[in-house]
C-alpha positions as CSV (number, residue, x, y, z in Angstrom):
1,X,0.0,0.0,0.0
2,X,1.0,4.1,-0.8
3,X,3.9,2.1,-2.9
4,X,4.8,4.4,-5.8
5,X,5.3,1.3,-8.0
6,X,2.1,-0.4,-7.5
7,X,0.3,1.7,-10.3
8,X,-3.6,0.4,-11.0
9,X,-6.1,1.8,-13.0
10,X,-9.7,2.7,-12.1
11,X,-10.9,0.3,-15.1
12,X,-9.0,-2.0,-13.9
13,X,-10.3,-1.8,-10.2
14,X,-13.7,-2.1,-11.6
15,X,-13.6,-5.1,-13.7
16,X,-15.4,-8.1,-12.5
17,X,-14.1,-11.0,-11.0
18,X,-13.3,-14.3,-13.1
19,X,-16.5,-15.5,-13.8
20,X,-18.9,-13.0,-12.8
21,X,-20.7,-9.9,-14.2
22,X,-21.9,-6.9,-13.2
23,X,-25.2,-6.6,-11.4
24,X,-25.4,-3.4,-10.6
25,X,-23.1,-0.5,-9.2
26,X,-23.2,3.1,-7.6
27,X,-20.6,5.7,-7.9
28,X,-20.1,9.2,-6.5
29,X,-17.6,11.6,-7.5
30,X,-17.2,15.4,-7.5
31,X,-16.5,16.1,-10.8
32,X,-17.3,14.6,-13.8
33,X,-16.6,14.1,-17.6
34,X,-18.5,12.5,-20.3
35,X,-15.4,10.8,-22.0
36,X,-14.4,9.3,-18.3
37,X,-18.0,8.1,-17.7
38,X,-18.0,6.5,-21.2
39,X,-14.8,4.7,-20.7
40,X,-16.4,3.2,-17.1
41,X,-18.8,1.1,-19.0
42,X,-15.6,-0.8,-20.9
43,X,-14.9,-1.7,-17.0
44,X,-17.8,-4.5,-17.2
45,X,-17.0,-5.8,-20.8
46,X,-14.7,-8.2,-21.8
47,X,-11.0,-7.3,-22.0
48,X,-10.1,-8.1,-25.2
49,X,-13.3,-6.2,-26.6
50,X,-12.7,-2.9,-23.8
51,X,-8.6,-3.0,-25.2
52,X,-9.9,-2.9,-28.9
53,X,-10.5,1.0,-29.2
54,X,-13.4,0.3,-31.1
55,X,-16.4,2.7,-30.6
56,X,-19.2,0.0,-31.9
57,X,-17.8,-2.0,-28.4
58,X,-17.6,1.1,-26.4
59,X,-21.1,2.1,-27.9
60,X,-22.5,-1.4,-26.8
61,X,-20.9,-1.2,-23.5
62,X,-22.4,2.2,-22.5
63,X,-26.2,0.9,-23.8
64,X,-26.0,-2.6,-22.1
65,X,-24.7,-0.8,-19.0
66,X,-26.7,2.5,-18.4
67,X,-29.2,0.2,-16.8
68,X,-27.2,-1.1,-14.1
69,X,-24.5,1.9,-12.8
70,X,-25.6,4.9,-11.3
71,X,-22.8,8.1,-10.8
72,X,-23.7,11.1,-8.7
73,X,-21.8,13.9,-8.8
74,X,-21.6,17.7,-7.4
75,X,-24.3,20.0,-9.7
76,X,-22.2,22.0,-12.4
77,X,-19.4,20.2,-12.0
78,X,-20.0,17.9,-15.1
79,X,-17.9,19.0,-17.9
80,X,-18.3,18.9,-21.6
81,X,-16.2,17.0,-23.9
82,X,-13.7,18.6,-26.2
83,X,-15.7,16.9,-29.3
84,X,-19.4,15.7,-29.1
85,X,-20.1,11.8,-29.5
86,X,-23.7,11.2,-30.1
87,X,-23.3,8.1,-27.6
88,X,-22.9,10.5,-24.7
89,X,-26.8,9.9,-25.0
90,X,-27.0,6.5,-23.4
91,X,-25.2,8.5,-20.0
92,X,-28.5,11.1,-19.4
93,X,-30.0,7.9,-17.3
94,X,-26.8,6.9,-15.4
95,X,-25.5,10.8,-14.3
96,X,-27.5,12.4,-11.5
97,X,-27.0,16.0,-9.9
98,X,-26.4,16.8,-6.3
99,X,-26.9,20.1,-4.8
100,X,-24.7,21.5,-2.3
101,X,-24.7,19.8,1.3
102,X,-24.9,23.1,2.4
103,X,-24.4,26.5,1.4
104,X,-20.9,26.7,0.5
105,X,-19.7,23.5,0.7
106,X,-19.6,20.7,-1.9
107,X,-20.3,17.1,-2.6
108,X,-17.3,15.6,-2.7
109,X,-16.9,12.1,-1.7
110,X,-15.5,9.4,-3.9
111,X,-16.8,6.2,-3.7
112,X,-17.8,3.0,-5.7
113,X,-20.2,0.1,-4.7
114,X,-20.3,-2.4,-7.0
115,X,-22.2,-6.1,-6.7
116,X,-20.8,-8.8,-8.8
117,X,-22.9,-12.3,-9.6
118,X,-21.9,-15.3,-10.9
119,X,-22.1,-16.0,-14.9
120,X,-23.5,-19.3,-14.1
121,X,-24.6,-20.6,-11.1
122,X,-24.9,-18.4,-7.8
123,X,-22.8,-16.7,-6.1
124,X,-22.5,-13.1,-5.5
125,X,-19.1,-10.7,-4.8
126,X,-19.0,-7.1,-3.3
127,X,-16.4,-4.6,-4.0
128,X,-16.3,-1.3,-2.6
129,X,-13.6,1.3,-3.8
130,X,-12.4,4.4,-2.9
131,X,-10.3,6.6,-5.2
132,X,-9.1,9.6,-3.9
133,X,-9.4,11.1,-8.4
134,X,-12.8,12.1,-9.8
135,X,-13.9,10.7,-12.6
136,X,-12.1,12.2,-15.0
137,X,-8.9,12.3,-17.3
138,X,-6.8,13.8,-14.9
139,X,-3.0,11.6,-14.8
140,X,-2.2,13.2,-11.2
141,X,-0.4,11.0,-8.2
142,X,-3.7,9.3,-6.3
143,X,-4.5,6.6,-4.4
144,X,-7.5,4.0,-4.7
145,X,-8.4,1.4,-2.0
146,X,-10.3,-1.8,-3.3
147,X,-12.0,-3.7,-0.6
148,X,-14.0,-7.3,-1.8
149,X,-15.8,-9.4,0.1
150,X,-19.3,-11.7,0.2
151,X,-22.3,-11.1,2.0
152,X,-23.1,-12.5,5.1
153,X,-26.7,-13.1,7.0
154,X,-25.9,-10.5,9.0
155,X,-25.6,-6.5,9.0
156,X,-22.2,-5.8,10.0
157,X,-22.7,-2.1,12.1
158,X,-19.0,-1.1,10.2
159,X,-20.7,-0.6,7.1
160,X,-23.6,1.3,8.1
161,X,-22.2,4.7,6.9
162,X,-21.5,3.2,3.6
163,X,-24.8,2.1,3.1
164,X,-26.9,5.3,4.4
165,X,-24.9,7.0,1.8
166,X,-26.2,5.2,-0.8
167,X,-29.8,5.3,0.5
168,X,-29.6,8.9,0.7
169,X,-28.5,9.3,-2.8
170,X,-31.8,9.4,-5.0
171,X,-33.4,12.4,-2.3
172,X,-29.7,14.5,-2.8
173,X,-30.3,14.4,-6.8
174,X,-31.8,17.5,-8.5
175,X,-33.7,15.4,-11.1
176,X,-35.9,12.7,-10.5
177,X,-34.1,9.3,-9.8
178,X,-36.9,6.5,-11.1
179,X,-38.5,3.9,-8.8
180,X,-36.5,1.1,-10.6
181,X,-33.3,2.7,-9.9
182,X,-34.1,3.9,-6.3
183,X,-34.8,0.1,-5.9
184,X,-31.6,-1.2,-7.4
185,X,-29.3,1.4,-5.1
186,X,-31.7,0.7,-2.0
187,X,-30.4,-3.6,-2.7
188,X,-26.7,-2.5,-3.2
189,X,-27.4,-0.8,0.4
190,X,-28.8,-3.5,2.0
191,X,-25.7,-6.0,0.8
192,X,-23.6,-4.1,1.3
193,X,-24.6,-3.9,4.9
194,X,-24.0,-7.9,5.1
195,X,-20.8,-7.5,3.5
196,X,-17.7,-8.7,5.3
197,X,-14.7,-6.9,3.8
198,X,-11.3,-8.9,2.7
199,X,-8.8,-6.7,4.4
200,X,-5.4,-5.4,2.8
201,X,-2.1,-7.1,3.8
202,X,-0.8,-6.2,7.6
203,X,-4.7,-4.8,8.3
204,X,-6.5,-5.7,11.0
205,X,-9.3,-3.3,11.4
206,X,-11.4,-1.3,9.3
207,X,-13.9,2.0,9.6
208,X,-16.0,4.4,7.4
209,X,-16.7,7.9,8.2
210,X,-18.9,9.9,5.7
211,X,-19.1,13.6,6.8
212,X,-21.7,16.1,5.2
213,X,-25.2,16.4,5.9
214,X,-24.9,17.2,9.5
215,X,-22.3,14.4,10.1
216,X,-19.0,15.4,11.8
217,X,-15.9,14.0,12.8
218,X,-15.4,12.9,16.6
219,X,-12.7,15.6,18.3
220,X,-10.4,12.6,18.7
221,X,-9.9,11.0,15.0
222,X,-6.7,12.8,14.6
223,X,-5.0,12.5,17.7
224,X,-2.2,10.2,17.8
225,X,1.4,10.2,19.6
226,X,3.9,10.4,16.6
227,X,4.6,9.8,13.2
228,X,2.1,11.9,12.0
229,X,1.9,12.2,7.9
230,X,-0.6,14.2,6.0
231,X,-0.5,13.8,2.1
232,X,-3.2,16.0,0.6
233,X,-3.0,18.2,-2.4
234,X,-4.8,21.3,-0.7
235,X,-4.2,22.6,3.2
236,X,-5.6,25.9,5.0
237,X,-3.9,26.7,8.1
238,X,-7.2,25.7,10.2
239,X,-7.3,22.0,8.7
240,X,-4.1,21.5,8.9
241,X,-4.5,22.2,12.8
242,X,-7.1,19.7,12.6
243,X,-5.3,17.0,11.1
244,X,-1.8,17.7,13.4
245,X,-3.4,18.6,16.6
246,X,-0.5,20.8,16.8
247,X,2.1,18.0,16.8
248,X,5.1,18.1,14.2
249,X,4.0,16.2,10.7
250,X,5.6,15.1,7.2
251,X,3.7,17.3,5.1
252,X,3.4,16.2,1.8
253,X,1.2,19.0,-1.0
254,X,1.2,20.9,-4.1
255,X,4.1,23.3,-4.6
256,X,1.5,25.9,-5.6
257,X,-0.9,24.9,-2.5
258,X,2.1,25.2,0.2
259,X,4.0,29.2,-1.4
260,X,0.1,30.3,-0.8
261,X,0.2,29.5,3.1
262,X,0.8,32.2,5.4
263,X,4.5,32.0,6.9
264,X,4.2,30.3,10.1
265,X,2.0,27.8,9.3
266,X,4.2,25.3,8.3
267,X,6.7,26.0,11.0
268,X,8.1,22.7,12.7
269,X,7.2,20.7,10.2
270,X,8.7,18.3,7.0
271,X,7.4,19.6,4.2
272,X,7.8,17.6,0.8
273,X,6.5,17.9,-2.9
274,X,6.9,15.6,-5.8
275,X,10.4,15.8,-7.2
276,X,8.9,17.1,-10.6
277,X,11.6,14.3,-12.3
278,X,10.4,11.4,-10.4
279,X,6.4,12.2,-10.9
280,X,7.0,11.9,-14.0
281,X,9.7,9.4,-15.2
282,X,10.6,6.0,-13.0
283,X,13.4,3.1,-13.3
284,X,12.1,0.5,-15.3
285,X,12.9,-2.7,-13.9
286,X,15.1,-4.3,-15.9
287,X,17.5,-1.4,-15.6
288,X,16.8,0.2,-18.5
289,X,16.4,4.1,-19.0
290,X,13.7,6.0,-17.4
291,X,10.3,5.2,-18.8
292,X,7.5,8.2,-18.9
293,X,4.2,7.4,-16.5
294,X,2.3,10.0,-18.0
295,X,1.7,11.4,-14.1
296,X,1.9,14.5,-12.9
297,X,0.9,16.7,-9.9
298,X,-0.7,15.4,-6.4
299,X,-4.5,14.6,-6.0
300,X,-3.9,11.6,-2.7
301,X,-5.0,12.4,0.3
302,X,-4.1,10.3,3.2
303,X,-3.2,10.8,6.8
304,X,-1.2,8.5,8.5
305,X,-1.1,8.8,12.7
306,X,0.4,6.1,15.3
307,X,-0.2,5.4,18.7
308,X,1.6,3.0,20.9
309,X,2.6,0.3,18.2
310,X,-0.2,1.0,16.3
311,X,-1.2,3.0,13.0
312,X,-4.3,4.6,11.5
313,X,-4.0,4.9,7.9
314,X,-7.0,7.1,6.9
315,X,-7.8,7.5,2.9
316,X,-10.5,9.1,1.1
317,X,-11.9,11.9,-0.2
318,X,-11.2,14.8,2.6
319,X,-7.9,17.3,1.7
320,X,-6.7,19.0,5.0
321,X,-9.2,21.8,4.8
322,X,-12.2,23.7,7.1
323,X,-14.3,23.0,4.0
324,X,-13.4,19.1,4.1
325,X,-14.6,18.8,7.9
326,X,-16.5,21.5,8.6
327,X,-19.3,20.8,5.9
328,X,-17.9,19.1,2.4
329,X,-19.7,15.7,1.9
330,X,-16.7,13.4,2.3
331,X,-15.8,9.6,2.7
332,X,-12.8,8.8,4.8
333,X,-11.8,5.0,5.2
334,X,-9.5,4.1,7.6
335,X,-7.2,1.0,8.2
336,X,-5.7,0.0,11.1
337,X,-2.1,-2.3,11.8
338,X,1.0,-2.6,13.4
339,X,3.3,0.4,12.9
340,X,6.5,-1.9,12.0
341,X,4.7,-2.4,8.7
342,X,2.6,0.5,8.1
343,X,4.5,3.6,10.6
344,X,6.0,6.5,9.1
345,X,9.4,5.5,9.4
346,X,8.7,2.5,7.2
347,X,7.4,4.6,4.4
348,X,9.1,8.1,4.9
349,X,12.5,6.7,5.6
350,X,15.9,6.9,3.5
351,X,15.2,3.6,1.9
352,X,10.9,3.9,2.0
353,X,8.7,3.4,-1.1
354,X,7.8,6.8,-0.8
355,X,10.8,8.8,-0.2
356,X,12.0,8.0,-3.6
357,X,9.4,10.2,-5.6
358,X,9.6,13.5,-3.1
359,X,11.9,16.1,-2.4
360,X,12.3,18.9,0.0
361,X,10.3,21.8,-0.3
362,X,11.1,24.8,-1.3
363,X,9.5,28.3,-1.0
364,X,8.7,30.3,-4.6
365,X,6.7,33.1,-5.1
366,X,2.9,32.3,-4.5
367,X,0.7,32.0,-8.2
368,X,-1.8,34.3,-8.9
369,X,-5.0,33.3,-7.0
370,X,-7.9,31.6,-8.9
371,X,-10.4,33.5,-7.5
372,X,-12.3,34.7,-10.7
373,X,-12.5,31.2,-11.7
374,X,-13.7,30.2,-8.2
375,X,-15.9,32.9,-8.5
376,X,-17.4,31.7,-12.0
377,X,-17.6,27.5,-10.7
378,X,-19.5,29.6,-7.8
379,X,-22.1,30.8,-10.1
380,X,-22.4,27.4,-12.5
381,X,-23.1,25.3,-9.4
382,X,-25.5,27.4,-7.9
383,X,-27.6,27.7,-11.1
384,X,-27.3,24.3,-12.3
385,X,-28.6,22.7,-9.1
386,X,-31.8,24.2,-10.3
387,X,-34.3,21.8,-12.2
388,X,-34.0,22.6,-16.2
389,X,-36.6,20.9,-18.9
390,X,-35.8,20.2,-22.5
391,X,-38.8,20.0,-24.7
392,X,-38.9,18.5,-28.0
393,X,-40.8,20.1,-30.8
394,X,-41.8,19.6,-33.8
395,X,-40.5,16.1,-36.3
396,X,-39.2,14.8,-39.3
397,X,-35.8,15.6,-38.7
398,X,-36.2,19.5,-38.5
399,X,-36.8,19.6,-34.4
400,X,-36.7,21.9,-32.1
401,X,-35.4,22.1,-28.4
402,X,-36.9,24.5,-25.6
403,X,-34.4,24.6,-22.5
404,X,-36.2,26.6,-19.5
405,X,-35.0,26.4,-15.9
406,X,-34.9,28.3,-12.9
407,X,-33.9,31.9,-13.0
408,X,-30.0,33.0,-13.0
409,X,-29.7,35.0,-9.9
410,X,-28.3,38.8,-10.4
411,X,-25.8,40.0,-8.2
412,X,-22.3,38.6,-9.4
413,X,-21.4,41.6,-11.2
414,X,-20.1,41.6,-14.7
415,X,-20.7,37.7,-15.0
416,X,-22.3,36.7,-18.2
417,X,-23.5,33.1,-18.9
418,X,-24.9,31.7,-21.5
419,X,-26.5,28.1,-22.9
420,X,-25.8,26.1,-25.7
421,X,-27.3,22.0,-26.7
422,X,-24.0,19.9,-26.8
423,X,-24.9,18.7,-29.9
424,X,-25.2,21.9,-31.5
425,X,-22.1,24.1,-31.6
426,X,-22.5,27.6,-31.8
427,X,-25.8,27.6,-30.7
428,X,-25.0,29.4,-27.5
429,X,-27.5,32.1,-26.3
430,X,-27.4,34.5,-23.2
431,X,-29.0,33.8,-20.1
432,X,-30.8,37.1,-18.3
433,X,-30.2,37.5,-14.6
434,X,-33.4,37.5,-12.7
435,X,-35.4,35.6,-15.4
436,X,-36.4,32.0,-15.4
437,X,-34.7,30.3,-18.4
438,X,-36.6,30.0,-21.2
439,X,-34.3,29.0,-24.9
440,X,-35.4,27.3,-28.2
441,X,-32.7,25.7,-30.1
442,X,-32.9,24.2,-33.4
443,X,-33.8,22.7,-36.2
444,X,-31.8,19.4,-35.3
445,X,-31.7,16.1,-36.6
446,X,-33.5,13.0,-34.6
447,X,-30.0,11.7,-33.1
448,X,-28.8,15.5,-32.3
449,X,-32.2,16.1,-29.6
450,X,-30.2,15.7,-26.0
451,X,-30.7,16.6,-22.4
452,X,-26.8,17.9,-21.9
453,X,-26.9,21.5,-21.9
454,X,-23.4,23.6,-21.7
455,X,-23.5,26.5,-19.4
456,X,-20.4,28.9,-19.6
457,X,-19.8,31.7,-17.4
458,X,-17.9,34.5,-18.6
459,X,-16.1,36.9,-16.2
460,X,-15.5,40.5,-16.8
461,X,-11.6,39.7,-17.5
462,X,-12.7,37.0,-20.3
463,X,-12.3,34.3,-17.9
464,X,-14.5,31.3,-18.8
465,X,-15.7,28.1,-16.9
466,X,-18.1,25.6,-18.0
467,X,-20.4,22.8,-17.1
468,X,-23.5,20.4,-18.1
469,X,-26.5,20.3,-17.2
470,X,-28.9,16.7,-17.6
471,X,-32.2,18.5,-18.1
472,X,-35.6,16.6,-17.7
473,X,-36.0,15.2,-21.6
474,X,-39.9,15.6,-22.5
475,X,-41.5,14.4,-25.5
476,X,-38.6,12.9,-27.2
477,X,-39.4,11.1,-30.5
478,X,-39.3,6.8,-29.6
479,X,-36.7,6.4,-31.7
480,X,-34.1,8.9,-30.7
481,X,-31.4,6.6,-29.1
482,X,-32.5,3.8,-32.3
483,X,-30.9,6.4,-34.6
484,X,-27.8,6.9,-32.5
485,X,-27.1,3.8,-33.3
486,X,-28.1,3.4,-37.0
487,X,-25.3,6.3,-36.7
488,X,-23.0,4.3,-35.8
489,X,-23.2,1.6,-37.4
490,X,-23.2,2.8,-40.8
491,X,-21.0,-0.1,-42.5
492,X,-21.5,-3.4,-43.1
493,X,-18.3,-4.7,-40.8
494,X,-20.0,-2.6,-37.9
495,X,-22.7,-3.9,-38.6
496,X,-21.6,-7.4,-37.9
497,X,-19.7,-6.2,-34.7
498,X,-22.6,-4.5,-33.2
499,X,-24.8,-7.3,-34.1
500,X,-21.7,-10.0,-32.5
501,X,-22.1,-7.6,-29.2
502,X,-25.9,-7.5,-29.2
503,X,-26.1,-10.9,-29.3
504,X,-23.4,-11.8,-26.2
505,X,-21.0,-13.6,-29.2
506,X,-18.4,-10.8,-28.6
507,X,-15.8,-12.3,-30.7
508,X,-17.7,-12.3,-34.0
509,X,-17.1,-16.0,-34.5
510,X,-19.5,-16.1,-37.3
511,X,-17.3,-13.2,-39.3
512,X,-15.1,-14.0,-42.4
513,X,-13.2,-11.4,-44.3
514,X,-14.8,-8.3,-42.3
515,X,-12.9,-5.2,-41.7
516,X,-10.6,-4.6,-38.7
517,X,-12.3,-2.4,-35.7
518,X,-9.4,0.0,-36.9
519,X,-9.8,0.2,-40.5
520,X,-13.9,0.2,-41.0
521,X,-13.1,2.6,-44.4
522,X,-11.5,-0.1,-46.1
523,X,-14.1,-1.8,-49.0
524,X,-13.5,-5.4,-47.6
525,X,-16.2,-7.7,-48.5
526,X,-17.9,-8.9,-46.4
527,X,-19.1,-12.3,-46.1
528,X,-19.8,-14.5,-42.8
529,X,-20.9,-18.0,-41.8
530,X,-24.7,-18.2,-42.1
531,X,-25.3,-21.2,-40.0
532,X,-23.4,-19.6,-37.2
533,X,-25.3,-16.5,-37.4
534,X,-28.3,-18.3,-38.2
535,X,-27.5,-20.2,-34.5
536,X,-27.0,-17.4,-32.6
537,X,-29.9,-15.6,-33.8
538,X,-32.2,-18.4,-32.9
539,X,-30.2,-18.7,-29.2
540,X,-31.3,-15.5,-28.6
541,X,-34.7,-15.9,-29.5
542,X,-35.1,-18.6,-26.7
543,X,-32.7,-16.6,-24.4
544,X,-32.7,-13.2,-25.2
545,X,-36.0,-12.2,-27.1
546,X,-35.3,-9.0,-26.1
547,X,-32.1,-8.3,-28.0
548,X,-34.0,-9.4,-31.0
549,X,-36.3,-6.5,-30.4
550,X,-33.5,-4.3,-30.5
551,X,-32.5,-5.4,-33.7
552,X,-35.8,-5.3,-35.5
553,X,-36.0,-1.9,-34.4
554,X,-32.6,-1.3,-36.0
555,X,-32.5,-3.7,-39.2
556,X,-35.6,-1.1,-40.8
557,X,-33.0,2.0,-39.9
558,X,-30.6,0.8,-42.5
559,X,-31.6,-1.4,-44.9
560,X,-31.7,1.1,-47.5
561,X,-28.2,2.5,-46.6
562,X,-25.9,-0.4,-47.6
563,X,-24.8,-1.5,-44.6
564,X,-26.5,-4.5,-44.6
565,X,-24.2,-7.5,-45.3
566,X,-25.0,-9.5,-48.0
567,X,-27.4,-12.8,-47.7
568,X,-28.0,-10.8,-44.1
569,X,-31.8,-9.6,-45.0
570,X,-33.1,-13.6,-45.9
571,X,-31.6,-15.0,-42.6
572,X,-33.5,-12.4,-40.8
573,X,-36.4,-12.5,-42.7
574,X,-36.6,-16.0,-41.1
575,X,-35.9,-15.4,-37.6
576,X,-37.8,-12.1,-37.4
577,X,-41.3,-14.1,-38.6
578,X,-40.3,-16.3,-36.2
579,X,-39.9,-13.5,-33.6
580,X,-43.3,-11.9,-34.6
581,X,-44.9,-15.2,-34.1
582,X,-43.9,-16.0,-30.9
583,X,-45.0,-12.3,-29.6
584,X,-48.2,-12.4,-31.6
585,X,-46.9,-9.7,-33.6
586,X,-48.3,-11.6,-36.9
């Protein structure tokens, strides 16, 4: 554990046991952006399809998982993409808004519950983790517990924290959170109240804290006798108090964080940054030259205290700040051993895992403050915890969108924001302070109707910040997310990959000749094994009737485009008469 070497990914943290598949999972975060809460879904797919970069799998992956993950995150802190994908479309069910925990504090805990069951068989697994990132692109330093274990027939009291989060989840969201889904989180609670927890090496005890929502800390949870460490990217002189009880600390932060403390507060302290080298390049191991991480920058938070010959090693979401324990929603695990494996001495130490990466710090003249841009995040996250509505007008390809919502509020002078669809760049229009929203946007296309909105907020200096909002989507045509796909799958070789996804086959056994994932332009022809096709389909009629219905809605979409493969129509034609008889659809 905290060993610069042991590098995971999220994905990889959230990939299912051998032999099981996901059930259902819950995530919070602070932030949030589209591309990283795409990339999730290629978590619960497998490998060899999520390391194939081919956006037919990552489409399928998003679709056959937006009915089992939920992800909440702070209101106006969801951030647009750098390029639109129309398949952002399959996330408006998974992301929900929360509002502020109270006024001028932030929902920021980081957290994911997932429930794992057996492909065959029973059998279910638990996994909580605990990242101390967001979920988002950012390649800074962090740290991420992973805790798995199997229910019990028993609540275990250590997890009841854990699992009142996640009951209190759907009544913090701005939107709506449907019964089906308040139903599915309220299970993942309940089991995750009879889970008992596989502990790291050299643990022996474990606890959860979740502050926010009137929930503090207890005056004691940072007192220790010695080896005190605190690792967190941002410090004020009141948490760092908190966190120290006044005792001397290894301080480990942000260069920029640390020059904007007043003098003294770091006085009697060890203060360490990362050695800008070492964040970036490490020793590979066969004693080769340095090889890039890609890693830059500090976003861990840890805190590290012993007493007597024991240590607390607390990890989580919480940075040594007023705002973190003094109203923040936070989630702060903490791990208890012996302190001749887990002290400070063993870590901090000339010859420690840690050591390696850090150097001493030293003072440089503070950065300019953020403070416009804080001011601007301010603004968005007030005014997108509000309740906005898209409404769809009109049809045939020539629709409109009106986006109304709560009023800005007036009183941040020389702030201008305006609103814009995602799909429609260059469609912004201003926002008036002190009246209710109330845009039209349009004419779009079928697969361009969304409920992302951008919000940018414009200081008087130029300075800009950004954010989505997931309105309420009313009167949307049937077929909306139908022609996100048929716009995807607009050749015959992803054709026969989205229809080897649909259908569970994953490999595309039944394929001969078909293009690469990575090279869809070529003019390959295309030609496949009936029979195994022919198999499949039929499987999936007994199995899976509802996958069929998918692809009836689909095969009509684009028949007359080409990108049916040849002989394709007359095996369907068979199993779809087949399909209609068996529903009565005759």
């Amino acid at each position: 554990m905290l060993e610069p070497d042991g590098r995971a990914l999220l994905l990889d943290a959230l990939r299912p046991p051998d032999g099981y598949i996901l059930d259902s999972a819950v995530a919070t975060t602070f932030t949030v952006h589209l591309e990283s809460a795409l990339s999730v879904a290629l978590a619960f797919i497998p490998r060899r399809l999520a390391d194939s970069a081919d956006p037919i799998a990552l489409m399928e992956a998003v679709r056959s998982a937006a009915d089992r993950l939920d992800v909440f995150h702070q209101a106006g802190m969801a951030a647009a993409p750098q390029s639109h994908s129309s398949i952002v479309a399959f996330l408006e069910p998974v992301l929900h808004a929360v509002r502020r925990p109270k006024a001028g504090h932030l929902f920021h805990p980081k957290l994911w519950a997932l429930r794992f069951v057996a492909d065959e068989g029973e059998g279910v697994r638990m996994r909580l983790v605990v990242p101390s990132r967001n979920l988002t692109s950012d390649r800074s330093w962090d740290l991420l517990l992973q805790l798995d274990g199997e229910l019990t027939d028993s609540a275990d009291p250590v997890n009841e924290p854990v699992a009142r989060l996640l009951e209190a989840l759907p009544g913090l969201s701005v939107g709506e959170v449907s019964q089906v889904r308040r139903a599915r989180i309220g299970r993942l609670a309940d089991d995750v109240r009879r889970t008992r927890w596989e502990l790291p090496q050299d643990m022996t005890d474990i606890s959860f804290d979740v502050l926010g929502f009137g929930a503090v800390l207890e005056d004691d949870f940072f007192v220790g006798t010695r080896d005190v460490v605190v690792i967190s990217p941002f410090l004020t002189p009141a948490g760092l108090a908190t966190v120290t009880a006044g005792r001397p600390a290894t301080v480990i932060s942000r260069q920029a964080t640390l020059d904007a403390l007043p003098a003294d507060t770091l006085a009697g302290h060890d203060v360490y940054v990362l050695d800008p080298l070492t964040s970036e390049l490490v020793q590979a191991p066969d004693a080769g030259p340095p090889v890039a991480t890609g890693l830059a920058g500090l976003h861990a938070k840890c805190y590290v205290l012993s007493y007597d010959r024991r240590t607390w090693i607390r990890v989580g979401s919480a940075n040594a700040t007023e705002a973190a324990f003094g109203g923040n929603a936070e989630i702060i695990v903490t791990l208890v051993g012996p302190s001749s494996k887990l002290g400070a001495a063993e870590m901090f130490g000339d010859d420690g895992p840690l050591r390696s990466i850090l150097t001493t710090y030293t003072p440089q003249t503070p950065e300019d403050d953020d403070a416009e841009l804080t001011r601007l995040d301010n603004v968005l996250v007030d005014l997108a915890s509000g309740l906005f509505t898209v409404t769809v007008l009109g049809g045939d390809d020539a629709y409109r969108a009106r986006f109304t919502g709560p009023a800005l509020a007036p009183g941040e002078a020389g702030i201008e924001v305006s609103a814009r669809m995602i799909t429609l760049p260059g469609s912004d229009q201003p926002l008036r302070a002190g009246e209710p929203v109330d845009l039209t946007f349009g004419p779009m296309a079928i697969d361009e109707i969304s409920a992302f909105v951008v919000l940018t907020a414009t200081g008087p200096d130029g300075a800009r910040a950004r954010c989505l909002v997931l309105a309420d989507l009313v009167d949307a045509p049937g077929g909306r997310l139908d022609a996100v796909i048929a716009g995807q799958v607009d050749t015959p070789e992803k054709f026969l990959r989205f229809l080897a996804l649909l259908l569970g086959a994953g490999d595309s056994t039944f394929l001969m000749g078909a293009a690469d994932a990575g090279d869809a332009s070529r003019a390959v022809g295309v030609r496949f094994e009936a029979p195994g096709l022919f198999e499949l389909l039929m499987r999936a009629l007994v199995d899976h009737p509802d996958r069929l219905e998918d692809l009836a809605r689909l095969v009509p979409k684009v028949a007359g485009a080409g990108v049916l493969p040849p002989g394709f129509a007359e095996i369907w034609a068979v199993v779809d008469a087949a399909r209609a008889e068996g529903s009565g659809k005759q």
